[in-house]
C-alpha positions in Angstrom: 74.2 65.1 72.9 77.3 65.9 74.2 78.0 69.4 74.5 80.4 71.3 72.9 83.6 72.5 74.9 83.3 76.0 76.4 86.5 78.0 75.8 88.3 79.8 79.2 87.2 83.3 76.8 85.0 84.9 74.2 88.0 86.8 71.5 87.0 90.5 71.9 85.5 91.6 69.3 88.0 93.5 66.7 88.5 96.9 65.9 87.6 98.5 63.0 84.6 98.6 60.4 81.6 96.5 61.7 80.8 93.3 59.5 77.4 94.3 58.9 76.2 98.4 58.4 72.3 99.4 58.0 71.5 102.9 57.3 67.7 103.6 56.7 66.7 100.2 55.6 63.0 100.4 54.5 60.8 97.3 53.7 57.3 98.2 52.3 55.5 95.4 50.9 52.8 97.1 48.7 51.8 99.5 51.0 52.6 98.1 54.5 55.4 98.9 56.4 57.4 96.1 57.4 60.7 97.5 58.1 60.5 101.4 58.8 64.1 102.9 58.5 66.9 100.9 60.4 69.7 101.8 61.8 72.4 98.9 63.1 75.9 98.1 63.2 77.0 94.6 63.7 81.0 94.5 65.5 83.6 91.7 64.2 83.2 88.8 66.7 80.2 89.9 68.4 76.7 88.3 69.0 73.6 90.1 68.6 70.4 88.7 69.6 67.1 90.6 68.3 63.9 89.9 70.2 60.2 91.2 70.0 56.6 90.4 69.0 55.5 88.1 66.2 55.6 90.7 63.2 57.8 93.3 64.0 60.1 92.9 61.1 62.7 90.6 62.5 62.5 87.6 59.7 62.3 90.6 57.4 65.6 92.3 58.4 67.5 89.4 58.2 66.1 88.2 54.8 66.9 91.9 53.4 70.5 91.9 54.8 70.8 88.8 52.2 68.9 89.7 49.5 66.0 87.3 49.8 63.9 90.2 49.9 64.6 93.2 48.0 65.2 96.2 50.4 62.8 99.3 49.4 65.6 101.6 50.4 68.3 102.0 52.6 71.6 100.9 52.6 73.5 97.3 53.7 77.0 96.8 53.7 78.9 93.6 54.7 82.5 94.1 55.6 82.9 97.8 54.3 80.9 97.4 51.1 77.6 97.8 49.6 75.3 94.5 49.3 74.1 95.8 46.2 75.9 98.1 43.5 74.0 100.6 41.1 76.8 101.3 38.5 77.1 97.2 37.0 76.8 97.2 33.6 74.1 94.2 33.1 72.0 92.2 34.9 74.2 89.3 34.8 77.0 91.2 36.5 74.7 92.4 39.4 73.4 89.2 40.3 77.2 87.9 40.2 77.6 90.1 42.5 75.3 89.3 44.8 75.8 85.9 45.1 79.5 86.7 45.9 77.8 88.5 48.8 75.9 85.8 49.8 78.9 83.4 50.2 80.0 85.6 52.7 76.6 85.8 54.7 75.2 82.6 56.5 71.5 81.9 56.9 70.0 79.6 59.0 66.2 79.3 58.6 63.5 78.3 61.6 63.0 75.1 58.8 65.8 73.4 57.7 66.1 73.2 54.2 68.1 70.5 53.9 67.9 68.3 50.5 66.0 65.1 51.3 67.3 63.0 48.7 71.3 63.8 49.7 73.0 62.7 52.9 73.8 64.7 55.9 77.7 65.1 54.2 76.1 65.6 50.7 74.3 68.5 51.5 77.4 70.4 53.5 79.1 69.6 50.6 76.8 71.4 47.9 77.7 74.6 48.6 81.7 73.7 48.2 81.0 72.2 44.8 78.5 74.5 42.9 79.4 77.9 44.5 82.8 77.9 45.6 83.8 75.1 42.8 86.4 73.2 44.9 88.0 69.8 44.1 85.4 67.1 46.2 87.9 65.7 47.9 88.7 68.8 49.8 85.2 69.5 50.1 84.5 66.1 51.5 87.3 66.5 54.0 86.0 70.2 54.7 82.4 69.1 55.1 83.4 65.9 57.2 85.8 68.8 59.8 82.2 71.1 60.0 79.5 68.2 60.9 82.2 66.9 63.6 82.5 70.6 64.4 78.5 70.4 65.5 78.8 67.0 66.8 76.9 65.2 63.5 80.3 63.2 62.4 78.4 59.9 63.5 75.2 60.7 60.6 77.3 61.9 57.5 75.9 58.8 55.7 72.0 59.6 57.0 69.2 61.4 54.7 67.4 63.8 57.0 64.6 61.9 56.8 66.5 59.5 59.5 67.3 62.5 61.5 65.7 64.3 64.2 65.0 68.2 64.2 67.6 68.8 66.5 69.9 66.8 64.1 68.8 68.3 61.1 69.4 71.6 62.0 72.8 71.2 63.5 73.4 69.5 59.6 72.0 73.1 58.4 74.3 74.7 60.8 77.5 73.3 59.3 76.6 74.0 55.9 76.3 77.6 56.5 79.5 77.6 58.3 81.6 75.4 55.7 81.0 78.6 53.2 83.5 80.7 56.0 80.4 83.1 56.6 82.0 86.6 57.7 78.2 86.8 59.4 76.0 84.2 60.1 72.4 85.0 60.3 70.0 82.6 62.8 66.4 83.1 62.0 64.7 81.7 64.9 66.6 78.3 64.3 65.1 76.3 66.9 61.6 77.6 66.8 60.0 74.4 64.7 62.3 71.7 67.5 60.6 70.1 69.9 61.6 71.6 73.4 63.8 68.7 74.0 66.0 69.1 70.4 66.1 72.9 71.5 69.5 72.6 73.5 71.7 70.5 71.7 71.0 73.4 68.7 71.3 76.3 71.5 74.4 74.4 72.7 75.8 74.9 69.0 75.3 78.5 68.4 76.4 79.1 72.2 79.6 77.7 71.0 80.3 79.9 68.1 79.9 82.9 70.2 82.3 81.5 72.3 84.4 81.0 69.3 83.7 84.9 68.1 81.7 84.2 65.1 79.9 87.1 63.9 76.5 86.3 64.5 72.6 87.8 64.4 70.3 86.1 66.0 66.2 86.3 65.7 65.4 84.0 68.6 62.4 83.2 70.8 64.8 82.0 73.9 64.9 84.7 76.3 67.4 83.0 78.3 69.8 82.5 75.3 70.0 86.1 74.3 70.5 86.9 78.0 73.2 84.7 78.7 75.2 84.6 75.4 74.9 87.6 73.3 76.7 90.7 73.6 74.0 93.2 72.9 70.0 92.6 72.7 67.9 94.8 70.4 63.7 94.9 71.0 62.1 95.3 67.7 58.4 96.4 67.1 56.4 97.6 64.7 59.2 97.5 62.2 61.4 99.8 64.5 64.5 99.1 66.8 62.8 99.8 69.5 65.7 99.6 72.2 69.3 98.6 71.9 71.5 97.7 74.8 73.5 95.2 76.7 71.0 92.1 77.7 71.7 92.5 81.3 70.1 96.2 81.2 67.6 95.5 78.2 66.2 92.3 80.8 66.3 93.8 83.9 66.3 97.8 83.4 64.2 98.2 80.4 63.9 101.8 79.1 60.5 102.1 77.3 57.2 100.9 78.5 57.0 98.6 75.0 60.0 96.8 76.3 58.7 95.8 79.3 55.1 95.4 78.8 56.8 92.6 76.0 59.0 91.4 78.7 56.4 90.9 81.4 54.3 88.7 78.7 57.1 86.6 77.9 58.1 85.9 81.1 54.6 84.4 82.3 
């Protein structure tokens, strides 16, 4: 894979309200713990890359920010306004109003999810068509601009069967984006890829933090949140445990947790 242009700057991240607000998010399923009252602001443009232990809470956080799990409390709002709203008058309206939220949030899971009876451009398209209703010419011609955007303009005709992980996921990729995400949310996106598909996918995401895409990563790759996010945040035990810039967080750790995780990972 060829990979994507890096621009001379990252934009600076705007002023403002953040794009994403948590105050006391709680996640108790039945009566463990999961996510135990946090705290987080997300800036306009910015990357945030969230590291820690296997079961800390990090899927968790980011399938609350969307709604894929119910939050037990606490508060989420995406650009200035509540993720959920406790004065709609039915059902019906309440779940409208989610999945208007959900347009503006972009997931991208550790498995791809892609459907395996449509093509690569079929399945970029879907979301154009069903929640956003456009004509499918423009969302052809939008879906066609997005999988050349992640370098997949050569496999808009292929099923995913006929594609490799790496491939795949970069088709994933663009469907999120095609929606105009205000945040995109990566959920460990290249933990099930072979160590070989891993870079052309990191390559991807590196490129829309160069681009100032408003991004939340849950990642694995050490050197990725080192190198390209703007802040790193060490989770544990359903806690943010620290919060800083990566070049502190990887060299300077504050808490012992921090760097007793560190030293492991870095065997």
């Amino acid at each position: 894979m060829t990979p994507l242009p890096v621009t001379a700057a990252k934009p600076a991240a705007a002023p403002g309200h953040p794009v994403l607000r948590l105050r006391g998010l709680v996640k108790t399923f039945k009566t463990h713990p999961v996510l135990c009252g946090i705290d987080l602001d997300v800036a306009r443009g910015s990357t945030v890359a969230i590291i820690g232990p296997s079961g800390s809470g990090k899927s968790t956080l980011l399938r609350c920010i969307n709604h894929l799990e119910k939050p037990t409390a606490g508060v989420i709002e995406i650009d200035g306004k509540p993720t959920e709203s406790h004065t709609s008058a039915s059902r019906r309206e309440r779940e409208r109003e989610l999945n208007a939220m959900r347009a503006t949030v972009g997931m991208v899971f550790q498995r791809f999810n892609l459907f395996s009876h449509r093509t690569a451009l079929a399945n970029v398209m879907e979301g154009l068509l069903v929640v956003k209703r456009l004509p499918r010419a423009e969302a052809r011609q939008a879906a066609l601009a997005m999988l050349d955007r992640v370098n997949m303009a050569h496999k808009v005709d292929a099923h995913p069967a006929q594609l490799s992980g790496g491939q795949q996921q970069r088709v994933a990729i663009a469907r999120a984006l095609v929606m105009q995400p205000s945040l995109m949310l990566f959920d460990e996106a290249t933990s099930a890829l072979d160590p070989e598909m891993v870079q052309e996918v990191l390559n991807v995401m590196r490129s829309l933090s160069e681009d100032g895409l408003t991004m939340l990563v849950v990642t694995h790759e050490m050197g990725f949140a080192r190198e390209v996010a703007d802040r790193a945040i060490f989770m544990d035990a359903g806690l943010v445990i620290e919060d800083d810039v990566p070049e502190r967080l990887f060299t300077r750790p504050q808490r012992e947790r921090t760097k007793a995780f560190l030293r492991n990972v870095r065997r």
